[in-house]
N, C-alpha and C positions, 0 to 999 in steps of 0.2 A: 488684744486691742492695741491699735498704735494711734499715737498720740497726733496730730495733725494742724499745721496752721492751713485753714479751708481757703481756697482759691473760688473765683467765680466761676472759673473755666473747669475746674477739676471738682468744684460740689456745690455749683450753684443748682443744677433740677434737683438735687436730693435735698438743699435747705429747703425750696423751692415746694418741694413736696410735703416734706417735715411741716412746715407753717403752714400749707393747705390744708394738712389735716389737722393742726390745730386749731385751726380759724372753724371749719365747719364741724368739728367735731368736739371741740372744747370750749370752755370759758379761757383759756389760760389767756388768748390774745380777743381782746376784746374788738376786733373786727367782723366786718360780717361777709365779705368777698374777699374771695383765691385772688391772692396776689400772681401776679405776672410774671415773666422774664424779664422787662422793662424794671419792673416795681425791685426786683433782683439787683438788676444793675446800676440803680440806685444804688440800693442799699449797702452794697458792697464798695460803691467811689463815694461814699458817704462815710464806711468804715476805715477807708483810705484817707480821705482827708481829715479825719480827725485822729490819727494812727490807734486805732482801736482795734483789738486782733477778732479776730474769727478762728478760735479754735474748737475743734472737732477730735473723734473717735471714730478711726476705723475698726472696722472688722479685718478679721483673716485676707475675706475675700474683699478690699477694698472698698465694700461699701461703707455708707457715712452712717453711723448709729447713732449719734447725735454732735449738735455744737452748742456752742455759746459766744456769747459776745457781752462787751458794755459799750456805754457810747455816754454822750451826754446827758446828764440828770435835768440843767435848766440851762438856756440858753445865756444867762448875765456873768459878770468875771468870775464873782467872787465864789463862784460855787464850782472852780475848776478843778478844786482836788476832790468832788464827788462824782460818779459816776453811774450811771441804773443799767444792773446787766440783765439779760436772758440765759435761759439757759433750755433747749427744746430734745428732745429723745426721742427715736424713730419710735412708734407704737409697737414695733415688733420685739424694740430690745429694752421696755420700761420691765422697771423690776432686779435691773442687773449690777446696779452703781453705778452705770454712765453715767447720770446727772452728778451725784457727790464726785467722780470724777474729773468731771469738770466742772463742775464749780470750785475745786483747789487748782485746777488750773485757771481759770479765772483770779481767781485771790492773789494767787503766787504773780501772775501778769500783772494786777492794778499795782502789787507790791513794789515789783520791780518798776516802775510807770510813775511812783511816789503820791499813788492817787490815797487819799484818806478816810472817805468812805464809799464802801459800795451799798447800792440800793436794790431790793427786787420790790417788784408791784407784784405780786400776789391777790388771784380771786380767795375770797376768802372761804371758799368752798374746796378749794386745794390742798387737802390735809396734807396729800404725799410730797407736795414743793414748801409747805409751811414746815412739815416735822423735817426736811431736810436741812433749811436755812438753819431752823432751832439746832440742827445737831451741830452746823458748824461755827454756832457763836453768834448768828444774827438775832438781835430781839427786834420784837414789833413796837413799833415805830409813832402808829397809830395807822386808821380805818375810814375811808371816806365812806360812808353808807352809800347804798346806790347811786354807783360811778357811771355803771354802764347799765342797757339794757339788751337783754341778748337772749336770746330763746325763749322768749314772752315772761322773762324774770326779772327784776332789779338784781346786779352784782354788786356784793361791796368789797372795795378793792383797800389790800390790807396793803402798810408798806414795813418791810423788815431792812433790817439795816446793821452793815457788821463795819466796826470801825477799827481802822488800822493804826499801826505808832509807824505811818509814814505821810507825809516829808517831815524828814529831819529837821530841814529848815523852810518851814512853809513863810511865801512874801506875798505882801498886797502886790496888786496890780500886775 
């Protein structure tokens, strides 16, 4: 596996693909329609302007096995050194450690970044993204009770949360 900062141009149909099949096939993203090319390139000059990475896992063969990202937790000041990341894995290659792999890649970025906590939303029906978070120091947070509905179910969407000893010197404003 190689490690990858993901480009739009070099793994935007494979995020692209990755989230479609989470949206129709999972709770992880509580949407109900396949995102776009357009909805991509958003996404991507929205990861740009906020300088938030998009790192990825190649295969041998240069396909994308999975990525991740954070972005912003709440849109007001005072919550700039938190952030709420993803973290998505091709279906073909769950089960491998690409998720724990990158979510220390993720860590190690908000780290150097001086963000102070990161956040995941979690269905709370995701035992295998809940016991992952658990293993790398995140506790839960608390539990909206049915957040979303989705597959003719109520989801309740957990929030886990790992806090960091960065910034050294966190300032108002």
């Amino acid at each position: 596996m190689q490690a990858v900062q993901c480009t739009r141009e070099r793994h935007g149909d494979a995020i692209l693909d990755i989230f479609n099949d989470a949206i129709l096939h999972s709770t992880a993203l509580y949407d109900y329609k396949p995102r776009t090319a357009q909805n991509m390139a958003d996404w991507f000059a929205a990861k740009a302007r906020g300088n938030f990475p998009v790192l990825g896992l190649e295969n041998e063969d240069g396909s994308l096995a999975g990525f991740g990202s954070y972005g912003t937790f709440r849109a007001w000041p005072a919550y700039k050194y938190t952030v709420e990341h993803s973290v998505y894995v091709h279906p073909s290659q769950r089960g491998r450690g690409i998720g724990l792999a990158l979510m220390q890649q993720l860590i190690a970025a908000a780290r150097e970044q001086q963000y102070h906590v990161l956040i995941g939303g979690i269905d709370m029906e995701n035992q295998a993204s809940i016991a992952l978070h658990t293993r790398l120091g995140f506790v839960h947070a608390g539990t909206i009770r049915q957040a979303g509905f989705k597959f003719g179910r109520w989801l309740d969407l957990g929030f886990y949360q790992l806090t960091l000893d960065t910034p050294l010197q966190p300032v108002d404003g």
